[in-house]
N, C-alpha and C positions, 0 to 999 in steps of 0.2 A: 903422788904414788909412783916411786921408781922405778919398780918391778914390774910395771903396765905397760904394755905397745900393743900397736897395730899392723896389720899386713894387711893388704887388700886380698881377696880371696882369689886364689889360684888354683892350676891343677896339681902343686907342688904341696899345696897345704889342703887339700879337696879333704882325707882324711880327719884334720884336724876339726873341719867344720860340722864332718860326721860326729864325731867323738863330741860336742857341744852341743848339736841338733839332738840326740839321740836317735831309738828307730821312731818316732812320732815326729820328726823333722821338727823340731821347738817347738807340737805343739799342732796336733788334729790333720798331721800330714802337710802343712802347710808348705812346708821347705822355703819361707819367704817367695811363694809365688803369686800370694795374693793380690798385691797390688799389678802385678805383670801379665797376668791374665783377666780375661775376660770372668765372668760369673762359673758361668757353665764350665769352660774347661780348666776351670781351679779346682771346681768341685771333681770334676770328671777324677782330674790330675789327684785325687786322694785315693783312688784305687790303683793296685797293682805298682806303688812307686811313680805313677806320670811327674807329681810335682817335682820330687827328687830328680826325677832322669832332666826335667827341661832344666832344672837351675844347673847341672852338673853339663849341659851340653851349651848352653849359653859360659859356660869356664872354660870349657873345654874351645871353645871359637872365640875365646879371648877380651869375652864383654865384660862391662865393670858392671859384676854384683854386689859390691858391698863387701865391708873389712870386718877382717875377725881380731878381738882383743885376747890381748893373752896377758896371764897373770904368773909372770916368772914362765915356766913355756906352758901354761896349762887354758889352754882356749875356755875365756868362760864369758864374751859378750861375744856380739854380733849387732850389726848395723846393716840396711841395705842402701847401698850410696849408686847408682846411674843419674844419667842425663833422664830429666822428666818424662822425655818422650819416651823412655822405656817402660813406661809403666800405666801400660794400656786404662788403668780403672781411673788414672788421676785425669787420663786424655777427656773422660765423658764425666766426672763428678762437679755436680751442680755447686756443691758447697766451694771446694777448693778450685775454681775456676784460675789459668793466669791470670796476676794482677798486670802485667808488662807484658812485652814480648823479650824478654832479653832472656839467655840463658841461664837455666838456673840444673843445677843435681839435687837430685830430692832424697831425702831420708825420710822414708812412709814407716819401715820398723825399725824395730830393736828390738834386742833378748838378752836378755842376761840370765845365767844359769842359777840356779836355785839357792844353791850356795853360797853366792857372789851378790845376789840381792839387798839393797839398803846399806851399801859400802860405799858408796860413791863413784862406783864403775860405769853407770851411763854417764856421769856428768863426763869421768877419763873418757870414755868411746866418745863424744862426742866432741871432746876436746881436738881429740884427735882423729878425726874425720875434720875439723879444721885444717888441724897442721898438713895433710893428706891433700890436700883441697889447695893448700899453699903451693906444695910439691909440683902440683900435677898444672900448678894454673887456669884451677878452677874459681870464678867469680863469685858465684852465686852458691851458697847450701839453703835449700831451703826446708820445711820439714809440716808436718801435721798434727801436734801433740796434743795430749787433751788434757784439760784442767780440771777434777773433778769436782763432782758436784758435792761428795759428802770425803768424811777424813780418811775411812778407808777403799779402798777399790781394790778387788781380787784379781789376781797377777793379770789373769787371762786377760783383763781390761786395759790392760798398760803397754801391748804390743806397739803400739804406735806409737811409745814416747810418752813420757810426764814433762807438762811444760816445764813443771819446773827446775829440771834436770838440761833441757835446752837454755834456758833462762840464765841457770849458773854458765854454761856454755858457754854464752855472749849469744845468742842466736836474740832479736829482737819481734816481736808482733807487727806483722806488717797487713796482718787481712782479719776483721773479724766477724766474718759472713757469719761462720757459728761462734758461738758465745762459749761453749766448753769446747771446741777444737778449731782454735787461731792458727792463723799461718801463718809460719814462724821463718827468717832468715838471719843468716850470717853470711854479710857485706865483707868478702877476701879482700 
């Protein structure tokens, strides 16, 4: 797909991620702060904009949230790509425990816009949080995708990735504590 890139998310494109989230932030106010908060203040974080405002000041102080895909210049995926430790829920989840101690950046979502759906555009975002991963001289991606259990699954179920869209990726199974959500990496 030629017309496909990535930018990591900046204050320079902060818009653009707007314009893709819409006002429901991809989706029950989440603004991708699920994984980065605790229970309580994600849920809190869906009144009044909280979610929106933390992701937007964690850009704004220059942390890696995760890259926005663009198709020709029209932002229609999203990935959330940090170092593991940023992502408070992975810190305490029994299932997805480290397997090592070595460093790893985790991809816990994805979004792809409605439109953009069943084209092959996570397999591109994911390709390219690769080549990203290359750039930046990161070792480790690792991620949480789920496999389902029947042939269809409603969108809302897929925020975390379809394995088999990491799979085309190159991303390999390296943990399978659960049996429908393996832990997936790609070895840079």
């Amino acid at each position: 797909m030629t017309n496909f890139r990535i930018e990591p998310l900046r204050k320079n494109n902060w818009g653009k991620l707007l314009e893709l989230f819409g006002e429901k932030g991809a989706g029950a106010n989440c603004w991708c702060m699920h994984f980065r908060l605790h229970k309580s203040a994600h849920e809190e974080g869906k009144i009044n904009d909280g979610n929106k405002s933390a992701l937007k000041k964690l850009v704004w102080e220059g942390k890696p949230t995760g890259l926005i895909g663009f198709y020709d210049d029209v932002p229609v995926a999203w990935c959330a790509l940090s170092p593991r430790e940023d992502f408070a829920r992975l810190q305490r989840s029994r299932v997805h425990k480290p397997i090592d101690d070595k460093k790893v950046w985790s991809i816990p979502c994805t979004f792809v816009s409605k439109e953009f759906r069943k084209h092959g555009i996570s397999v591109e975002l994911l390709k390219g949080a690769v080549e990203y991963a290359k750039q930046e001289g990161i070792k480790i991606l690792e991620a949480y995708p789920t496999i389902p259990t029947q042939d269809k699954l409603p969108d809302g179920f897929l925020w975390i990735g379809h394995y088999k869209s990491f799979e085309k990726a190159g991303f390999e199974i390296v943990d399978r504590t659960s049996k429908h959500r393996p832990m997936v990496r790609y070895y840079v």
